[in-house]
N, C-alpha and C positions, 0 to 999 in steps of 0.2 A: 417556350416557357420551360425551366425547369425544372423541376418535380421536387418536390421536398420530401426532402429525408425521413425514415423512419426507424425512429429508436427502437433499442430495447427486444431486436428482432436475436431469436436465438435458436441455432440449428436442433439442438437439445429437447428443445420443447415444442407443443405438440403445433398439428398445421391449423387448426381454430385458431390456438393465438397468438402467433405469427398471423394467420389471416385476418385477424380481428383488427390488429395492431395496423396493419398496410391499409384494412378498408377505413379506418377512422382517421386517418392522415389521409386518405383521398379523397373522403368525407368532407373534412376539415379545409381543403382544398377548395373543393369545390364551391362550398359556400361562402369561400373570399376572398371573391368576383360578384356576388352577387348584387351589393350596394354600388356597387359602378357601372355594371354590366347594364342596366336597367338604363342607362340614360341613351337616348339614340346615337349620339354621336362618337360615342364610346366603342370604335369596333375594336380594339386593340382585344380590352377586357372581353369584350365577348368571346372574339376567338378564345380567348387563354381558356375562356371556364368552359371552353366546346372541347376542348385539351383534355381540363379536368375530368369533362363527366366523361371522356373514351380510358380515361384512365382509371375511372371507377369501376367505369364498364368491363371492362378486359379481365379488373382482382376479381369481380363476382364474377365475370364467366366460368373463373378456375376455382371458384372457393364459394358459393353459393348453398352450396348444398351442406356447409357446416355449421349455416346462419339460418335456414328455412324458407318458409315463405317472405319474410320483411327483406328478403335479399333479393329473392329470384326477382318479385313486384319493381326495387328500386334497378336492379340490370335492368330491364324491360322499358322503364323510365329513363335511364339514362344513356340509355341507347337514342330513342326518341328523342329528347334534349339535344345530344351530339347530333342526330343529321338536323336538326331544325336549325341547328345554329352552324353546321355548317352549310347550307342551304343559304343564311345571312350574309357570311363569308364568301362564298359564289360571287354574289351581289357585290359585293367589295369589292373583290377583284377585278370581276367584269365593268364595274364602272369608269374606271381610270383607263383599264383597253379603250375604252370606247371612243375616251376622252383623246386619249393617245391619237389613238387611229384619226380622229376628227382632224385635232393639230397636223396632222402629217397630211393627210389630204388638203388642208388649207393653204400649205405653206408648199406642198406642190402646184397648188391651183397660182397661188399668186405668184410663184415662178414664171408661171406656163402664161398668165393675162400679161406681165409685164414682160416678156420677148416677143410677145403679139403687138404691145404697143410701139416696138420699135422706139425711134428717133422723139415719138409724139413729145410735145411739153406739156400734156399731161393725160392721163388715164381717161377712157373713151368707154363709160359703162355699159356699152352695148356689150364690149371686150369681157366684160365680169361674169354676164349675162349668159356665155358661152363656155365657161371655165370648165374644163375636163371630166371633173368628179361632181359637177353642178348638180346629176340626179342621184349621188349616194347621201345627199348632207341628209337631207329629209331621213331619210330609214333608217339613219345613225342616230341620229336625235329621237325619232320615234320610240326610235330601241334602249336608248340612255333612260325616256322618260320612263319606259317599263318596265325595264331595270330598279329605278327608284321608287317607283311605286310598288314594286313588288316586294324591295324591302323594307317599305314600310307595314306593309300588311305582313312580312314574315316577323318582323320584329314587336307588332302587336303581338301574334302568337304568342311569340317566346314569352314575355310579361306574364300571359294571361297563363300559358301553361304550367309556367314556375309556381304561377301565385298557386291554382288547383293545387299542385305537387304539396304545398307547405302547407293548406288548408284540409288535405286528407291526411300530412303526417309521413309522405312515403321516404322520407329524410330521417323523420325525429323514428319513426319505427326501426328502420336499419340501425342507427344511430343505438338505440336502448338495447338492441339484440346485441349489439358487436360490446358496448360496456358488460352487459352481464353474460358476457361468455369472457372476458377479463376479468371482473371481479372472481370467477367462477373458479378460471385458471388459477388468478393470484393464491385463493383459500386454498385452493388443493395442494400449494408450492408450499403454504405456508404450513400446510399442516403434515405434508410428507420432510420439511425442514425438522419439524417437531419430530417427528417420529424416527428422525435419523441422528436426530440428538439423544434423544432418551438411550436409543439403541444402544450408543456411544457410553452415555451413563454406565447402562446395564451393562455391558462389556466393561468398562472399567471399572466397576462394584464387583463381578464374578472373579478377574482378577486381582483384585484386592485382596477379595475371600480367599483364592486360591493361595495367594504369596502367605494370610496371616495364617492360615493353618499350616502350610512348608514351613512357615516359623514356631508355631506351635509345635509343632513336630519332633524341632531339632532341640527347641528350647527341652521338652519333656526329655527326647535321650539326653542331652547334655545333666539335665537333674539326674536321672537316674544311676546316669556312670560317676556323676560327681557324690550322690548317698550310698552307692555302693566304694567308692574310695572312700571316705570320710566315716565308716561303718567298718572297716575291719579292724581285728586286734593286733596290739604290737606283737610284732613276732610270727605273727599267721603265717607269711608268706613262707615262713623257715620251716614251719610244723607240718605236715602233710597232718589230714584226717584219712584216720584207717577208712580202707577199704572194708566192702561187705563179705569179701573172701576171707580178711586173714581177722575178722570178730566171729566167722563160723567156725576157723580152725580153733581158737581160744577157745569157743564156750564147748565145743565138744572136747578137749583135753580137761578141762574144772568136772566134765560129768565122768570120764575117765576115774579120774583120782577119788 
């Protein structure tokens, strides 16, 4: 079975929700198998969702401790779920060996009775009576039927331990802890978004400020050299004003005379 994909996974941000994000997709996983898995003949689905919960199992071995106790409780459980359904699985496979192994000794047996009968024009069941593997069929079959009976009584389990599991919640708890550590995430994204926008503002309001007083600035010198050009008299530039040296020489010659 192949795993499904999970979105929205991002190295940047932190390992809760990335780990939140993977356990709620293995979550979601897991639980759909579980309308199918329930029916006995269905070993397909069982395996898969014995897949799923090793796969649940494994994200909360490594990330457990960012989700608390509703985490550690569901590893613990979904540990238990995987060997019990694989335990089911066993049983599957071992049943068709058996089956195998049966065919194959029969079809040796009935080699071995019909070169015994030779030439006969027909089959002498004393001949059958004697067949090679004549004392393995019994403990093959013994072994098939306890085989199947055993997984009928493991596949009660599963049922009845699922049901437990969904009647104390140890699903829907993980489940509420891994949403509100992403809600938790998203608010803190959204509100350091805010705050790197304002920033941005503030930064582009301080240089505003800056560029209109650099204008203010230039505009005040540009006035001042423009009323000192537009304030002098004709001719000024031609006339010097006396110095403070040659009005001291004057007035001391006027007190002279």
């Amino acid at each position: 079975m192949k795993a499904k994909r999970v979105k929205g996974l991002d190295p940047s941000r932190s390992l809760a929700e990335n780990a939140a994000r993977i356990v709620k997709v293995r979550l979601a996983e897991l639980h759909s198998f579980a309308p199918d898995a329930f029916e006995p003949e269905n070993a397909d689905q069982q395996h898969d969702m014995r897949i799923a919960a090793k796969r649940l199992r494994y994200i909360l071995e490594a990330t457990d401790f960012c989700f608390g106790k509703p985490a550690q409780t569901a590893r613990r459980r979904a540990r238990d779920l995987q060997g019990l359904l694989g335990e089911l699985h066993d049983c599957d496979v071992m049943l068709p060996r058996i089956e195998a192994h049966l065919s194959e000794l029969r079809r040796g047996d009935a080699e071995a009775v019909r070169q015994r009968a030779g030439v006969a024009p027909d089959l002498d069941p004393r001949l059958s009576a004697r067949a090679p593997h004549r004392t393995s069929y019994r403990g093959l079959e013994m072994l098939a039927v306890h085989v199947e009976a055993r997984r009928k009584v493991l596949f009660d389990r599963f049922c009845k331990y699922w049901a437990e599991q969904e009647r104390i919640g140890t699903w829907e708890r993980l489940e509420s802890t891994v949403e509100r550590k992403l809600e938790a995430a998203k608010a803190r994204r959204v509100a350091a978004e805010r705050a790197e926008r304002a920033a941005r503002k503030l930064e582009e309001a301080e240089r505003a400020e800056r560029d209109a007083a650099e204008r203010a600035r230039k505009a005040a010198a540009e006035l001042y050299e423009a009323r000192q050009r537009a304030g002098g008299e004709p001719g000024a530039d031609r006339q010097q004003p006396e110095t403070g040296k040659e009005q001291g020489t004057e007035q001391r010659s006027t007190d002279l005379g």
